[in-house]
C-alpha positions in Angstrom: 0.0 0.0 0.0 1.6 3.5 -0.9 1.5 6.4 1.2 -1.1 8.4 -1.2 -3.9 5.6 -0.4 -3.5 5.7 3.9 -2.5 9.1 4.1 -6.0 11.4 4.5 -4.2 14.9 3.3 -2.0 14.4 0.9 0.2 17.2 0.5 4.0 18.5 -0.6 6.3 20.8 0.7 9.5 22.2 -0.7 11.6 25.0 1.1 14.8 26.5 -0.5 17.6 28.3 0.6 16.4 31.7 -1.2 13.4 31.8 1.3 10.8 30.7 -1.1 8.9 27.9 -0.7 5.9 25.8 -2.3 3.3 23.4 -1.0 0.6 21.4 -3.0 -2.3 20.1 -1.1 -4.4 17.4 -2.9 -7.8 18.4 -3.2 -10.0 15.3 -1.7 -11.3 12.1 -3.9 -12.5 9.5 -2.3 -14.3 10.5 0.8 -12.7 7.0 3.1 -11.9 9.5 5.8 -14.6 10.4 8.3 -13.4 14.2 8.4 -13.0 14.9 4.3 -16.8 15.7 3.8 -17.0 12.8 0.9 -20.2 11.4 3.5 -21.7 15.0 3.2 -21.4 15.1 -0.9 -23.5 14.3 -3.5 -22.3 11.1 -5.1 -20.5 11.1 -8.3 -19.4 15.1 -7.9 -16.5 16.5 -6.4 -16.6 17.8 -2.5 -14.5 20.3 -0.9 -14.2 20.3 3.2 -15.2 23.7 4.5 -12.1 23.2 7.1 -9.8 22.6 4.0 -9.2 26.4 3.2 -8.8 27.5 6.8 -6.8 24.6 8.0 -4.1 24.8 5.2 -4.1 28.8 4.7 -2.9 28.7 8.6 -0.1 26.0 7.8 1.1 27.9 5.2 0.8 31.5 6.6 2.2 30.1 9.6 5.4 28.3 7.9 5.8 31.6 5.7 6.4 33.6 8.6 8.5 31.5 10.1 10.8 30.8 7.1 11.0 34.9 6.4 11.7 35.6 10.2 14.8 32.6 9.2 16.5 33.4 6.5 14.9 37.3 5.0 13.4 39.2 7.6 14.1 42.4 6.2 12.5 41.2 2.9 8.9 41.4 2.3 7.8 38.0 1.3 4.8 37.3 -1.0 2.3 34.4 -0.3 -0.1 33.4 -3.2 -2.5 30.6 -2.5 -4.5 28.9 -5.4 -7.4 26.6 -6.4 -7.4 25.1 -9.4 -9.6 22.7 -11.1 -12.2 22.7 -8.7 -15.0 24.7 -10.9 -18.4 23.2 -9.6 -17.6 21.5 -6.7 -19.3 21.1 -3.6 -18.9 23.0 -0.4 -19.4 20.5 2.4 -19.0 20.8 6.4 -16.2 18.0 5.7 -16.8 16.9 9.4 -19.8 14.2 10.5 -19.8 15.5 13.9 -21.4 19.0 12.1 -24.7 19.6 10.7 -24.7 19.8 7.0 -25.7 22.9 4.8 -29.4 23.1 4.1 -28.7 24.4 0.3 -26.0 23.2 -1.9 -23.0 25.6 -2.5 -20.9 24.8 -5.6 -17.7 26.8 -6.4 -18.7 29.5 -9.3 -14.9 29.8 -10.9 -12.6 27.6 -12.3 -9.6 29.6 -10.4 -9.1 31.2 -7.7 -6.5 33.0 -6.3 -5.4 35.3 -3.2 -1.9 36.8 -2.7 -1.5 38.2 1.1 2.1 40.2 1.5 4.2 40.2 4.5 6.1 43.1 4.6 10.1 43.6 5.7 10.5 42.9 9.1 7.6 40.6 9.6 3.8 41.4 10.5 2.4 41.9 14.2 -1.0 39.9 12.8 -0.3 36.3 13.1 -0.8 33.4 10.5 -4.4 33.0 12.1 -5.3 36.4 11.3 -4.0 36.7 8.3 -6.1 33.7 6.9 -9.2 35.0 7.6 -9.8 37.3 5.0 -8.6 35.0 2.0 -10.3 32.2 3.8 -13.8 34.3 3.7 -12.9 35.2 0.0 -13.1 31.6 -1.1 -15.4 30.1 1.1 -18.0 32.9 -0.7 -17.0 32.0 -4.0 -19.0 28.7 -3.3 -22.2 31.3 -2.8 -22.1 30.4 1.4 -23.8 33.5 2.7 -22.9 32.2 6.2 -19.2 32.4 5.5 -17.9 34.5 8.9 -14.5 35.1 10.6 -16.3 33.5 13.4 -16.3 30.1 11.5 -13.1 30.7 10.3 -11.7 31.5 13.9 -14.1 28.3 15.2 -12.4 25.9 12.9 -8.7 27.3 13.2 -9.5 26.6 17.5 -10.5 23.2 16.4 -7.5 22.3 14.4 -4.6 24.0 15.7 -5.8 24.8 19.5 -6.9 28.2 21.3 -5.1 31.0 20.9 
């Protein structure tokens, strides 16, 4: 059995000595893990976890600051998150112990794209913060009215802790 079939997020990283760095985070296909959302989708059509965004924005706004505080802290560093391929898909809670959505929300663009800067020096708002507004961006490109920085806050406490 490989890694990529018992492995629930499949994901990449690569740093370099430069300061810049890239991570791929596979979007989810099967729906064999309880907390992917594939229970919550319709079948046959592709399902993204409303945690998904929020979860891996932090990682990566987290890591970014990190890395620039390392090796360039008195360069501004530039982090661009993407979603591609994912025209149509299906916003689901992504967690069974959650209530689904009572309409469906499907993604309305087949790429999406948010670039949040970190200035010289670093930024007093940490990775949390900064995710929320990309994070809200996205989540209301699915047409989720209920999109808040409350969920986005809720989920980040259930993933990474309390601040």
């Amino acid at each position: 059995m490989t890694e990529q079939e018992t492995v629930m997020h499949r994901e990449a990283w690569v740093a370099f000595e430069s300061g810049q760095f890239q991570s791929w985070h596979a979007l989810p296909l099967d729906g064999r893990h309880a907390f992917d959302g594939g229970a919550d989708a319709k079948p046959g059509h592709g399902y993204f976890p409303l945690w998904k965004p929020i979860t891996e924005f932090t990682e990566v706004l987290i890591f970014a600051q990190r890395l620039q505080a390392a090796v360039a802290s008195t360069e501004p560093y530039q982090v661009t998150m993407e979603l591609l391929g994912a025209k149509g898909w299906e916003l689901v809670p992504g967690d069974r112990r959650w209530r689904p959505f009572y309409e469906e929300h499907r993604l309305q663009t087949a790429a999406w794209e948010r670039t949040v800067l970190l200035p010289a020096g670093g930024v007093q708002d940490s990775g949390r913060e900064l995710v929320v507004a990309p994070s809200l961006h996205l989540l209301r490109r699915f047409g989720w009215a209920g999109a808040s920085e409350q969920v986005v806050r809720s989920i980040q406490d259930e993933a990474f802790g309390p601040v």
